[in-house]
C-alpha positions as YAML, in Angstrom:
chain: A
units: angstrom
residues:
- id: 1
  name: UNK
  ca: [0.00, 0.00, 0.00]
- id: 2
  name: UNK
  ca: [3.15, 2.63, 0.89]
- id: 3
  name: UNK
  ca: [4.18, 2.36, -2.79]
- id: 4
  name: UNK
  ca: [0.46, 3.68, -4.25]
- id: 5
  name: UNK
  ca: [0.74, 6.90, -1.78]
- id: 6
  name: UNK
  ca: [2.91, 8.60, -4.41]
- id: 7
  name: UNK
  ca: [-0.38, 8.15, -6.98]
- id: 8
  name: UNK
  ca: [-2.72, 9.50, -4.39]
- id: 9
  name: UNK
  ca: [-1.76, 12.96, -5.24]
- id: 10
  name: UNK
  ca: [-1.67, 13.18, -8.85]
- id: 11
  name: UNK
  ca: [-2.84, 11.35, -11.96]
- id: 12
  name: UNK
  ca: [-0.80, 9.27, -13.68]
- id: 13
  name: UNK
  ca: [-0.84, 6.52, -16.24]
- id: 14
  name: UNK
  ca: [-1.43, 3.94, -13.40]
- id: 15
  name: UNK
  ca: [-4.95, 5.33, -13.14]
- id: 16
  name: UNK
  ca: [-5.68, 3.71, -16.29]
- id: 17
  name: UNK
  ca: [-5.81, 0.29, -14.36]
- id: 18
  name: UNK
  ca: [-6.44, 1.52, -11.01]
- id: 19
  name: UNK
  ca: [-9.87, 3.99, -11.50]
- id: 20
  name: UNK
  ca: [-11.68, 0.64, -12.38]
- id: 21
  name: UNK
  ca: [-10.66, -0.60, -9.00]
- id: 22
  name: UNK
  ca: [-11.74, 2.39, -7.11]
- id: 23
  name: UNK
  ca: [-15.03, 2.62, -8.98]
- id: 24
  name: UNK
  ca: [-15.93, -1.10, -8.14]
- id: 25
  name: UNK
  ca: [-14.61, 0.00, -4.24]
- id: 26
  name: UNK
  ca: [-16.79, 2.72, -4.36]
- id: 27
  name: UNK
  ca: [-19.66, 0.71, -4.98]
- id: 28
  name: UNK
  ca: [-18.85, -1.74, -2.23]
- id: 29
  name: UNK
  ca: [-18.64, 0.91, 0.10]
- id: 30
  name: UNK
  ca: [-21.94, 1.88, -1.01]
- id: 31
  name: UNK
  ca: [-23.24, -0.60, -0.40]
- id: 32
  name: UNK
  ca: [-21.92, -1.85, 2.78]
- id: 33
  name: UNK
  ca: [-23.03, 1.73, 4.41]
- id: 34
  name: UNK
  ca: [-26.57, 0.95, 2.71]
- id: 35
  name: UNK
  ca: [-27.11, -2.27, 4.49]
- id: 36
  name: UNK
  ca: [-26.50, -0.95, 7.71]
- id: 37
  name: UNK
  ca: [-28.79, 1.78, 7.36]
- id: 38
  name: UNK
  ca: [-31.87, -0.74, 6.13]
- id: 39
  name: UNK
  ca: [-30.95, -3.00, 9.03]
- id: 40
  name: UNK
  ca: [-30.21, -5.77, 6.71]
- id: 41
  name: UNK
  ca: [-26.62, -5.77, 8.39]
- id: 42
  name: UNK
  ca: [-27.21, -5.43, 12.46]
- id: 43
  name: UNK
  ca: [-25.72, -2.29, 14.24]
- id: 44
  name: UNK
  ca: [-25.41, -1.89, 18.25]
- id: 45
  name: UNK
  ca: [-26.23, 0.38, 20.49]
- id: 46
  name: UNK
  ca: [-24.13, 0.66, 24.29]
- id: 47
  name: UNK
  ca: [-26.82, 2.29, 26.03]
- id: 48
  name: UNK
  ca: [-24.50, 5.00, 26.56]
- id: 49
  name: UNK
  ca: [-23.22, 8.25, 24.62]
- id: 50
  name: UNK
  ca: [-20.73, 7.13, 21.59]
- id: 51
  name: UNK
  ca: [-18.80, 9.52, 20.28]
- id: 52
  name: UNK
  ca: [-16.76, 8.39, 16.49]
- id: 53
  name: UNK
  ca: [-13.60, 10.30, 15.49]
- id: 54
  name: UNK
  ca: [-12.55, 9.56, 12.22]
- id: 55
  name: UNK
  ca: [-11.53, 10.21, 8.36]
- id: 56
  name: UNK
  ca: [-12.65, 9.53, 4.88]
- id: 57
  name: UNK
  ca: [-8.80, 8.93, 4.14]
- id: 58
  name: UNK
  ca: [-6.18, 7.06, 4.45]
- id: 59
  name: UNK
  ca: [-3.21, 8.12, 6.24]
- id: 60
  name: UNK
  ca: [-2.71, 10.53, 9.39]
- id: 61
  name: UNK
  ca: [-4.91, 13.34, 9.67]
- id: 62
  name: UNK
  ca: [-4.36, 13.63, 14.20]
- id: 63
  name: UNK
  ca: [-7.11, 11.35, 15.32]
- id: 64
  name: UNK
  ca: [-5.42, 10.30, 18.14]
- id: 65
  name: UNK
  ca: [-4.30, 13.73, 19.44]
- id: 66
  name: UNK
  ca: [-7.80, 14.54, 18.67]
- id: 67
  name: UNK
  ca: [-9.20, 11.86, 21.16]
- id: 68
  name: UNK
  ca: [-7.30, 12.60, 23.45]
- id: 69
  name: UNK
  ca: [-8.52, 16.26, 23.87]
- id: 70
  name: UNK
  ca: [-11.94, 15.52, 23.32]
- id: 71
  name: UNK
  ca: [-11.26, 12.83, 26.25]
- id: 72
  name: UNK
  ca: [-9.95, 15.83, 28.75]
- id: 73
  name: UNK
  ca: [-12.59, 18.34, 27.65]
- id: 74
  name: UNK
  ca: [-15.31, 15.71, 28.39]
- id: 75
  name: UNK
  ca: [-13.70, 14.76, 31.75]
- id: 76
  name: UNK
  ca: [-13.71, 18.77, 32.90]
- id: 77
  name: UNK
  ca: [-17.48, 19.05, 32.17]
- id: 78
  name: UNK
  ca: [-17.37, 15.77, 34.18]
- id: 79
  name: UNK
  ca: [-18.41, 12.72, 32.09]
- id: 80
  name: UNK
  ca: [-16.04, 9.50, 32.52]
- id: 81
  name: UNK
  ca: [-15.11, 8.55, 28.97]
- id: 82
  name: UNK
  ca: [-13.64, 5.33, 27.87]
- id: 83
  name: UNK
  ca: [-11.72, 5.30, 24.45]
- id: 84
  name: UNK
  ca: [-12.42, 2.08, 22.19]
- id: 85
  name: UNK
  ca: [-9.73, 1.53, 19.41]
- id: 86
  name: UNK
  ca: [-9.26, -1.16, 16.77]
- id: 87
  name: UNK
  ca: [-5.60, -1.42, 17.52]
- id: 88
  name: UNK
  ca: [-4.37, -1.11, 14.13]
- id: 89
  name: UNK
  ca: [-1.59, -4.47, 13.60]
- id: 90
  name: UNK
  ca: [-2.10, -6.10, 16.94]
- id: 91
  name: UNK
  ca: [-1.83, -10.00, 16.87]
- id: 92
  name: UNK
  ca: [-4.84, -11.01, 19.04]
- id: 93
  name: UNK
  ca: [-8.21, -9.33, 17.14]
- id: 94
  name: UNK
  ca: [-10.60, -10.26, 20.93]
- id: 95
  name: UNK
  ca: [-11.03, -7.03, 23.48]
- id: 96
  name: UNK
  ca: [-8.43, -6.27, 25.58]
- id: 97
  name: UNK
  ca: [-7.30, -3.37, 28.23]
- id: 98
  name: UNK
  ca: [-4.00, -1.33, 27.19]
- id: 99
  name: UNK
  ca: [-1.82, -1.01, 30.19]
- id: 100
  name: UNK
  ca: [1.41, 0.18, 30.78]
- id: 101
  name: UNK
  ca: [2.65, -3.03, 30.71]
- id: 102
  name: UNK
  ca: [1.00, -3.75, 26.90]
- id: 103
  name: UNK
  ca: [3.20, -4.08, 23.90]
- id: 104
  name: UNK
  ca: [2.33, -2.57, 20.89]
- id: 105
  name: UNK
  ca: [2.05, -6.32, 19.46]
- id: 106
  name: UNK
  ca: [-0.84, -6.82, 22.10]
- id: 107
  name: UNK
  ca: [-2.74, -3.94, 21.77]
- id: 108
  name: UNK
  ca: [-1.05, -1.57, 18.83]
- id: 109
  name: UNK
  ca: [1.08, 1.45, 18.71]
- id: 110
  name: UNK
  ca: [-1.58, 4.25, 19.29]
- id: 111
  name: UNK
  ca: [-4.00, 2.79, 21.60]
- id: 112
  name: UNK
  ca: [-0.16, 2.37, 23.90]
- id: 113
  name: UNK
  ca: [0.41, 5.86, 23.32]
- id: 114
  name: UNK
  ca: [-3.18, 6.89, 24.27]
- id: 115
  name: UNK
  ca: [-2.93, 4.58, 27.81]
- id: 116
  name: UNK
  ca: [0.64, 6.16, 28.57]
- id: 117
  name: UNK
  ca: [-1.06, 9.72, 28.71]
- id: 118
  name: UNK
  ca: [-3.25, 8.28, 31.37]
- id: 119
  name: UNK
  ca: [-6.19, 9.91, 31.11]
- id: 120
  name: UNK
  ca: [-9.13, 7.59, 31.31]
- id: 121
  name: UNK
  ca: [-9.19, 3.68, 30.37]
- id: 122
  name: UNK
  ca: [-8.33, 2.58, 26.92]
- id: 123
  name: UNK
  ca: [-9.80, -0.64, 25.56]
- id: 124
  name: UNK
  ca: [-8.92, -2.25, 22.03]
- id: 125
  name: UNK
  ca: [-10.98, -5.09, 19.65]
- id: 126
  name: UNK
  ca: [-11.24, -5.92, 16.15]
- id: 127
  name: UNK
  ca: [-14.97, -5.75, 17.32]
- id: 128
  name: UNK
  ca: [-15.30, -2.52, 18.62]
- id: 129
  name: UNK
  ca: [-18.93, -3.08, 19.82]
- id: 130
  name: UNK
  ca: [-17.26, -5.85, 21.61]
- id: 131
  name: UNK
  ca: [-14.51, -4.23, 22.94]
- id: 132
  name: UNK
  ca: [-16.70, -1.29, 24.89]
- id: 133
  name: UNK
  ca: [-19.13, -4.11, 26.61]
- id: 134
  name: UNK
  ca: [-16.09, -5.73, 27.82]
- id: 135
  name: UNK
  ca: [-14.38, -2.31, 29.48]
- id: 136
  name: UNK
  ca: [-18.02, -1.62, 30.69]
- id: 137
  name: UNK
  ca: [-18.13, -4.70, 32.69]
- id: 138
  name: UNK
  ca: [-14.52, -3.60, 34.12]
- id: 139
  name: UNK
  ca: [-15.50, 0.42, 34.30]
- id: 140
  name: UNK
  ca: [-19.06, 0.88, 34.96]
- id: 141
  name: UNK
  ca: [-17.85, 4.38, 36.22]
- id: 142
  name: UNK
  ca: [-17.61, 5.17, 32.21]
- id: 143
  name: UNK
  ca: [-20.45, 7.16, 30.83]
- id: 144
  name: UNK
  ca: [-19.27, 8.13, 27.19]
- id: 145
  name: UNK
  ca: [-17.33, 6.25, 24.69]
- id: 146
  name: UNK
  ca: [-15.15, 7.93, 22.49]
- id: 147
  name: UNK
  ca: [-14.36, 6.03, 19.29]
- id: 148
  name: UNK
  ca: [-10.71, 6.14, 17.97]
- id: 149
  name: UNK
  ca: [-10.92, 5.73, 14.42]
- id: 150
  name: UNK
  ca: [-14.05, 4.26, 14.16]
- id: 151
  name: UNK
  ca: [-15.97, 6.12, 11.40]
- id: 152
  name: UNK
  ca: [-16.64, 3.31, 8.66]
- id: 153
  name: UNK
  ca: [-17.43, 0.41, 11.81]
- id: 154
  name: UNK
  ca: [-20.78, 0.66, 11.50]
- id: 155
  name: UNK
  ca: [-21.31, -2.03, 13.30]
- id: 156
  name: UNK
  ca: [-21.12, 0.25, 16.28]
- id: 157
  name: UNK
  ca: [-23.94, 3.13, 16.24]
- id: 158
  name: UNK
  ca: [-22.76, 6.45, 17.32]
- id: 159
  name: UNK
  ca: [-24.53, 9.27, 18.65]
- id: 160
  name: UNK
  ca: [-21.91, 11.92, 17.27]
- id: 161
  name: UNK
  ca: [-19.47, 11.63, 14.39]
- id: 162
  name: UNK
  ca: [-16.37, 13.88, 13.92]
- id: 163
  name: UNK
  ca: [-14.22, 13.54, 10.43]
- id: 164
  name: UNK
  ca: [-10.68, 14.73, 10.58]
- id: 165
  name: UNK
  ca: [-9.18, 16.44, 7.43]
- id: 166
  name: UNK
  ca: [-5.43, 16.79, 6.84]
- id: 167
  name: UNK
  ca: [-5.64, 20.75, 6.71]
- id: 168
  name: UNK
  ca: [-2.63, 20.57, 3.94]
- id: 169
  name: UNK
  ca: [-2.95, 17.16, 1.99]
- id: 170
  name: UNK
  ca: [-7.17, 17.62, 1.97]
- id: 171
  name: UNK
  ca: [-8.59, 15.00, -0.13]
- id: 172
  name: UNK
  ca: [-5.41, 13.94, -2.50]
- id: 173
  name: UNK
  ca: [-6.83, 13.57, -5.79]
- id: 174
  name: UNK
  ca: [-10.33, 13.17, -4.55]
- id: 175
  name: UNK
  ca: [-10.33, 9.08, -5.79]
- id: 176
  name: UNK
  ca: [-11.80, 6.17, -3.83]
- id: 177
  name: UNK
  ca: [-8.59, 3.57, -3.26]
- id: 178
  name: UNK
  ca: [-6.35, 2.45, -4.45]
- id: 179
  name: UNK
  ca: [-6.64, 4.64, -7.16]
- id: 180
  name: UNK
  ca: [-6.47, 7.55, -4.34]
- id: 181
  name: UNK
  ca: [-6.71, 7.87, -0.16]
- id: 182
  name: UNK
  ca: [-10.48, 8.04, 0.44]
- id: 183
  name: UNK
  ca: [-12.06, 5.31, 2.37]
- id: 184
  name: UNK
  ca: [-15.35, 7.19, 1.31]
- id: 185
  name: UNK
  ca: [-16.31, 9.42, -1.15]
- id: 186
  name: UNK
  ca: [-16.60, 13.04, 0.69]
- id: 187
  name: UNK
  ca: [-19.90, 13.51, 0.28]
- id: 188
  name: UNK
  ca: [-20.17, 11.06, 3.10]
- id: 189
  name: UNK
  ca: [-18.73, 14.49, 5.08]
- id: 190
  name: UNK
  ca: [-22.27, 16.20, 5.04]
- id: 191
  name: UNK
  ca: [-23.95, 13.48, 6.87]
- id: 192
  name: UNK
  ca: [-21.16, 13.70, 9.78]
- id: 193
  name: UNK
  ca: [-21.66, 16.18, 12.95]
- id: 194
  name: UNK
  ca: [-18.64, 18.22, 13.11]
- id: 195
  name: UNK
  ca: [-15.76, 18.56, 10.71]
- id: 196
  name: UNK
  ca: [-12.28, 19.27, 12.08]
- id: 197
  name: UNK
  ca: [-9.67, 20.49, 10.28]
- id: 198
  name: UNK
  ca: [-6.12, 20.04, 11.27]
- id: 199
  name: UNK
  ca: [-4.41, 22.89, 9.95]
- id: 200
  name: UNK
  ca: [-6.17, 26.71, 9.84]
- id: 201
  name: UNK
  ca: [-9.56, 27.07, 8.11]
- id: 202
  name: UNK
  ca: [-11.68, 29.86, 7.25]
- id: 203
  name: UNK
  ca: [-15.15, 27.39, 6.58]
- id: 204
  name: UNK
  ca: [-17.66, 28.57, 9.04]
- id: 205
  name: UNK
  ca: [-19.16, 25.20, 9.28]
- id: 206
  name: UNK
  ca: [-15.39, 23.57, 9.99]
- id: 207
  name: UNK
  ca: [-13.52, 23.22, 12.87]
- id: 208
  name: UNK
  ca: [-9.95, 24.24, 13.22]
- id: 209
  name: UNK
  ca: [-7.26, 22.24, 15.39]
- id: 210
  name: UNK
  ca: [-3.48, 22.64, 15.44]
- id: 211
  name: UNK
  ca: [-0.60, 20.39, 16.86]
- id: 212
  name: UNK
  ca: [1.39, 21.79, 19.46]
- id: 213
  name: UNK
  ca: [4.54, 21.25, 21.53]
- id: 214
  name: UNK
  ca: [7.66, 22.24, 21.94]
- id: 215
  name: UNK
  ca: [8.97, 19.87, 25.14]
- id: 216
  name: UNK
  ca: [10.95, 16.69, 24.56]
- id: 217
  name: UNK
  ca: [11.37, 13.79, 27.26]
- id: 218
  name: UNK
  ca: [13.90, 11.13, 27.33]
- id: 219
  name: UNK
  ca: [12.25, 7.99, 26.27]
- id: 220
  name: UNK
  ca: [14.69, 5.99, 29.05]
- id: 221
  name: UNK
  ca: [14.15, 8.80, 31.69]
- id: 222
  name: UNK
  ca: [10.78, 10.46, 30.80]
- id: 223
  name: UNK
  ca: [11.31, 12.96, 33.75]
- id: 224
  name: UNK
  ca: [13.90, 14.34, 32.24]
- id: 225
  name: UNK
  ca: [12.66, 16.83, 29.67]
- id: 226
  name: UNK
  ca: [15.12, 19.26, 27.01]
- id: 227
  name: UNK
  ca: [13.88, 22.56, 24.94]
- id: 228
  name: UNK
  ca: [14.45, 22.94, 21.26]
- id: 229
  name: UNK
  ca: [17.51, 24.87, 22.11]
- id: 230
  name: UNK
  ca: [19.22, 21.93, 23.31]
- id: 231
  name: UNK
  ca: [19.43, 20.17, 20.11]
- id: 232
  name: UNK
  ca: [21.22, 22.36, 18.33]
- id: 233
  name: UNK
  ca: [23.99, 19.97, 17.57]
- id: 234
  name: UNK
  ca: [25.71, 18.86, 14.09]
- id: 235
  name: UNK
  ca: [23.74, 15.31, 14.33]
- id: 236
  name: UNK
  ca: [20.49, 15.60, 15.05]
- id: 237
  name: UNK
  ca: [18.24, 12.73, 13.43]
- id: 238
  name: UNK
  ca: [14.44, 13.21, 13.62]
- id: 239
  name: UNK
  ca: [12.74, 9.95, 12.90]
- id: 240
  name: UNK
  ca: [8.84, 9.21, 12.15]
- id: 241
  name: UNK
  ca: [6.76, 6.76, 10.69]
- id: 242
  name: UNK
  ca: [3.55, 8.44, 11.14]
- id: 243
  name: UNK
  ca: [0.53, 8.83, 8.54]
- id: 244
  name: UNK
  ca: [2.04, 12.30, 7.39]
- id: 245
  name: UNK
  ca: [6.21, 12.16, 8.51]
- id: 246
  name: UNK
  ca: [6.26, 15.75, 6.63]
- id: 247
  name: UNK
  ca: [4.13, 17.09, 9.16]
- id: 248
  name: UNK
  ca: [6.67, 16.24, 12.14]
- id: 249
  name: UNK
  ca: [9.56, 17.03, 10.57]
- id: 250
  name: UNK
  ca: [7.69, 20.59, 9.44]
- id: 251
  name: UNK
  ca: [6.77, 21.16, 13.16]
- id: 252
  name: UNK
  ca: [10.94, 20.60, 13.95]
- id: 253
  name: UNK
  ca: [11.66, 23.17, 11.63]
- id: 254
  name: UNK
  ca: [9.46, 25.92, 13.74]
- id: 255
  name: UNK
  ca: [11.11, 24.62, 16.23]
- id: 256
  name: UNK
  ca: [14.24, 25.73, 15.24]
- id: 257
  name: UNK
  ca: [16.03, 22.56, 15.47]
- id: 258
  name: UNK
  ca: [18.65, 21.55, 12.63]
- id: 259
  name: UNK
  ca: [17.83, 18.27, 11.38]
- id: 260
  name: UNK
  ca: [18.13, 15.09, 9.37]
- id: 261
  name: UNK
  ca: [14.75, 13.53, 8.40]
- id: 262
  name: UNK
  ca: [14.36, 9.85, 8.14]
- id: 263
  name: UNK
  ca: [10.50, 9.08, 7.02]
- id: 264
  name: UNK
  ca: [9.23, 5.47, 7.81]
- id: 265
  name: UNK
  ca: [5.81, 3.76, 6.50]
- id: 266
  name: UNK
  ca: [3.22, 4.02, 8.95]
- id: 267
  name: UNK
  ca: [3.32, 2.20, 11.62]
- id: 268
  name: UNK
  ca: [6.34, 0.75, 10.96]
- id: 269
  name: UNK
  ca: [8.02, -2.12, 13.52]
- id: 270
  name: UNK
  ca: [11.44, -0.08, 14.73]
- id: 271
  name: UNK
  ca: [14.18, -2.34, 14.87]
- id: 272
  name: UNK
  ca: [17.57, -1.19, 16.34]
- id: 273
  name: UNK
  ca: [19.42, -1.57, 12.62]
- id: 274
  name: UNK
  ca: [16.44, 0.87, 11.75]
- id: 275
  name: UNK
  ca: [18.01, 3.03, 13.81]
- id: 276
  name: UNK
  ca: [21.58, 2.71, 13.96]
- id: 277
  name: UNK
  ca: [22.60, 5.87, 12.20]
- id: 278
  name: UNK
  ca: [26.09, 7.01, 12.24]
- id: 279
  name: UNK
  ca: [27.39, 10.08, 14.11]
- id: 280
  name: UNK
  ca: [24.01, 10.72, 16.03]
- id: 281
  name: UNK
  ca: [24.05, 12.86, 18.75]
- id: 282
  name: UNK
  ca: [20.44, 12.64, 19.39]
- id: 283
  name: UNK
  ca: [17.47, 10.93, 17.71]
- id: 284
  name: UNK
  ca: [13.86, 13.04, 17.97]
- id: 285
  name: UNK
  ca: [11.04, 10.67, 17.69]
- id: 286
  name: UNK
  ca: [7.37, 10.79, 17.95]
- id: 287
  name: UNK
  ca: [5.38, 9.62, 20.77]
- id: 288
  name: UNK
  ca: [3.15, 6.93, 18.07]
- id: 289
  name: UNK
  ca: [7.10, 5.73, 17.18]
- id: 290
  name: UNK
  ca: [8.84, 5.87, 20.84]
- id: 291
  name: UNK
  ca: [6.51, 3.02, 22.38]
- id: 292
  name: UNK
  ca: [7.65, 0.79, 19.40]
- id: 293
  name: UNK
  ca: [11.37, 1.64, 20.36]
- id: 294
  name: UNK
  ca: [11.37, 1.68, 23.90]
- id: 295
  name: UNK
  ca: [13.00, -2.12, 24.31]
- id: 296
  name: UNK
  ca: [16.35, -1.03, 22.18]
- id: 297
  name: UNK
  ca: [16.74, 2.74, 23.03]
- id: 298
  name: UNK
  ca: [19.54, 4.56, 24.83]
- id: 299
  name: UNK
  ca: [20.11, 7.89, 26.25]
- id: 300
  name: UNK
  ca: [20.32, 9.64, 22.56]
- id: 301
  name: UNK
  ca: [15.97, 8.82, 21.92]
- id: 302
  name: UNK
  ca: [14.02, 11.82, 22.69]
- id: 303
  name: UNK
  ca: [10.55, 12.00, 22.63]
- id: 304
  name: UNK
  ca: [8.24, 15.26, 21.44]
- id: 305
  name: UNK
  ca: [4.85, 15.23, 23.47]
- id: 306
  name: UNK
  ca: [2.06, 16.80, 20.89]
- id: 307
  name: UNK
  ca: [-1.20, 18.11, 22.32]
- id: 308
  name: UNK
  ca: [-4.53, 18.83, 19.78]
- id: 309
  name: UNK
  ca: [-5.16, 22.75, 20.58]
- id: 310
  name: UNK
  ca: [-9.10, 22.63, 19.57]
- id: 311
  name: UNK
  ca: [-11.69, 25.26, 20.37]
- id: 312
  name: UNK
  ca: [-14.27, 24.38, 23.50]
- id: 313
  name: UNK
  ca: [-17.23, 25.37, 21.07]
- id: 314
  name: UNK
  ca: [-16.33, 21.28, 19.97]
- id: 315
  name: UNK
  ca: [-17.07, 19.55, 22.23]
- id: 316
  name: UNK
  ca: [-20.38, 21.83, 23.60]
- id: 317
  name: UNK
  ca: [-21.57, 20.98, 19.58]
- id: 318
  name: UNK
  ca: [-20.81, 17.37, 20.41]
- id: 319
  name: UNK
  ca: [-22.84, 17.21, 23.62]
- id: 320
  name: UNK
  ca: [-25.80, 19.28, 22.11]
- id: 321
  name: UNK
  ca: [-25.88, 16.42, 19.47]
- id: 322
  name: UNK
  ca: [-26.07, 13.87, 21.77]
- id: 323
  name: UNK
  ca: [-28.51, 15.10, 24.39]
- id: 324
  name: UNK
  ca: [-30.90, 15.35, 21.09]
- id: 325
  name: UNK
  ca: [-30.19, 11.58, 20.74]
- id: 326
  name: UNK
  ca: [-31.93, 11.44, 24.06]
- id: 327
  name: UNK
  ca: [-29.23, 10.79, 26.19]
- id: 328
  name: UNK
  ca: [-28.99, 13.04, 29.21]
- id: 329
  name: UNK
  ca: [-25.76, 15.14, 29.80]
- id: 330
  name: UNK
  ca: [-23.84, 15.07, 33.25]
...
């Protein structure tokens, strides 16, 4: 799939074999979404708020930052949310809790990053409806799920939906895959509840979020943090194999920081050869890459904490939508 990425953004004479694909792909998703909504395919409900992030595309667009705000603004107007991921390349598919303790084998590299910030209980499943009725049982305490990546599991029902949009790399060529990175067509972006773009916008009917942070921690001795200022070294090596590694090694550069970028698939599984690069005086990674590196690091790995900046007027849209569902607010 890395290899087609470079075709997402253009046309080029590959289209010629793969806009049949994507046109039969469209259809399928088509239909898929159309037996859900007929009931011919069975949806759940938890009998609690659930609240999707997602995106129409393939590819980073801050979902997981985003959850993670959207789990601190909820817990400040006091709800008790539980976050419900797939685990994206775990081995076992049934429900399980993400400790500290988990390996990104067990439970995946972002749901690990999402436990490690500690903010409320993570809980990963191929079966996502699955997955919450489990941590339920565990946390009856919870009173909102929030739905990491979750907008085409329909098998779950929602009572909000937010799409994320890559502020800079939009919609790629606008093509279903493979011949481009939608998952669905956007149309399907009308029928969501909010829209967040990460990256300014000027859309009145969007919502704008940014990526901040300009702290690093030692991935072998988290409490020891550094500024951008202290990397200003001859061998600096900035390392991430994230949806969108430009947008990292962009975010360096306001930093200041002098540089050399090494961009890895998504989700990629770190070895230490990966990593072995001569005359390094410090390797800058990002928190979805440091919890797949943790076993082989040294004293050089430093980590860069990111935090979603949204606006409050969110998450207030998000709870209006769901006390019209009928559920009541805290």
């Amino acid at each position: 799939m890395h290899w087609l990425q470079h075709h997402w953004y253009r046309i080029t004479p590959l289209h010629l074999i793969l806009l049949p694909i994507s046109l039969i792909f469209r259809a399928l998703v088509a239909l898929r979404r159309a037996l859900y909504r007929s009931g011919i395919l069975t949806s759940h409900r938890l009998g609690i708020p659930v609240i999707v992030v997602g995106n129409i595309s393939v590819g980073g667009t801050g979902k997981t930052p985003l959850t993670l705000a959207l789990a601190q603004q909820l817990i400040a107007r006091g709800w008790h949310p539980l976050i419900v991921s797939r685990g994206y390349g775990r081995t076992l598919s049934s429900p399980q809790p993400v400790g500290l303790t988990s390996t990104t084998a067990q439970v995946g590299d972002e749901p690990l990053l999402m436990a490690q910030r500690d903010i409320c209980p993570v809980w990963v499943g191929a079966d996502r409806v699955a997955a919450a009725r489990a941590a339920l049982q565990v946390h009856a305490q919870c009173d909102v799920v929030l739905c990491d990546d979750g907008l085409q599991h329909y098998r779950l029902q929602r009572d909000a939906e937010i799409a994320v949009i890559d502020g800079v790399r939009r919609f790629g060529n606008g093509l279903m895959l493979p011949a481009g990175p939608l998952r669905e067509p956007v149309s399907r972006l009308r029928t969501v509840d909010a829209v967040v773009v990460n990256g300014d916008t000027t859309s009145s009917d969007q919502y704008a979020m940014r990526l901040s942070g300009d702290i690093f921690y030692n991935l072998l001795n988290p409490g020891q943090v550094a500024t951008p200022a202290d990397f200003h070294k001859p061998n600096i090596h900035a390392v991430a194999g994230i949806g969108y590694p430009q947008r990292y090694f962009q975010h360096l550069e306001t930093l200041g920081i002098p540089f050399t970028p090494h961009a890895f698939p998504d989700h990629h599984p770190y070895s230490a050869a990966d990593l072995s690069f001569t005359d390094c005086d410090a390797l800058l990674l990002t928190e979805k890459d440091a919890v797949k590196c943790a076993s082989f690091a040294d004293a050089r790995f430093w980590v860069l904490r990111v935090d979603a900046q949204i606006n409050s007027a969110l998450i207030d849209h998000i709870l209006r939508k769901i006390a019209a569902h009928g559920h009541q607010t805290a």
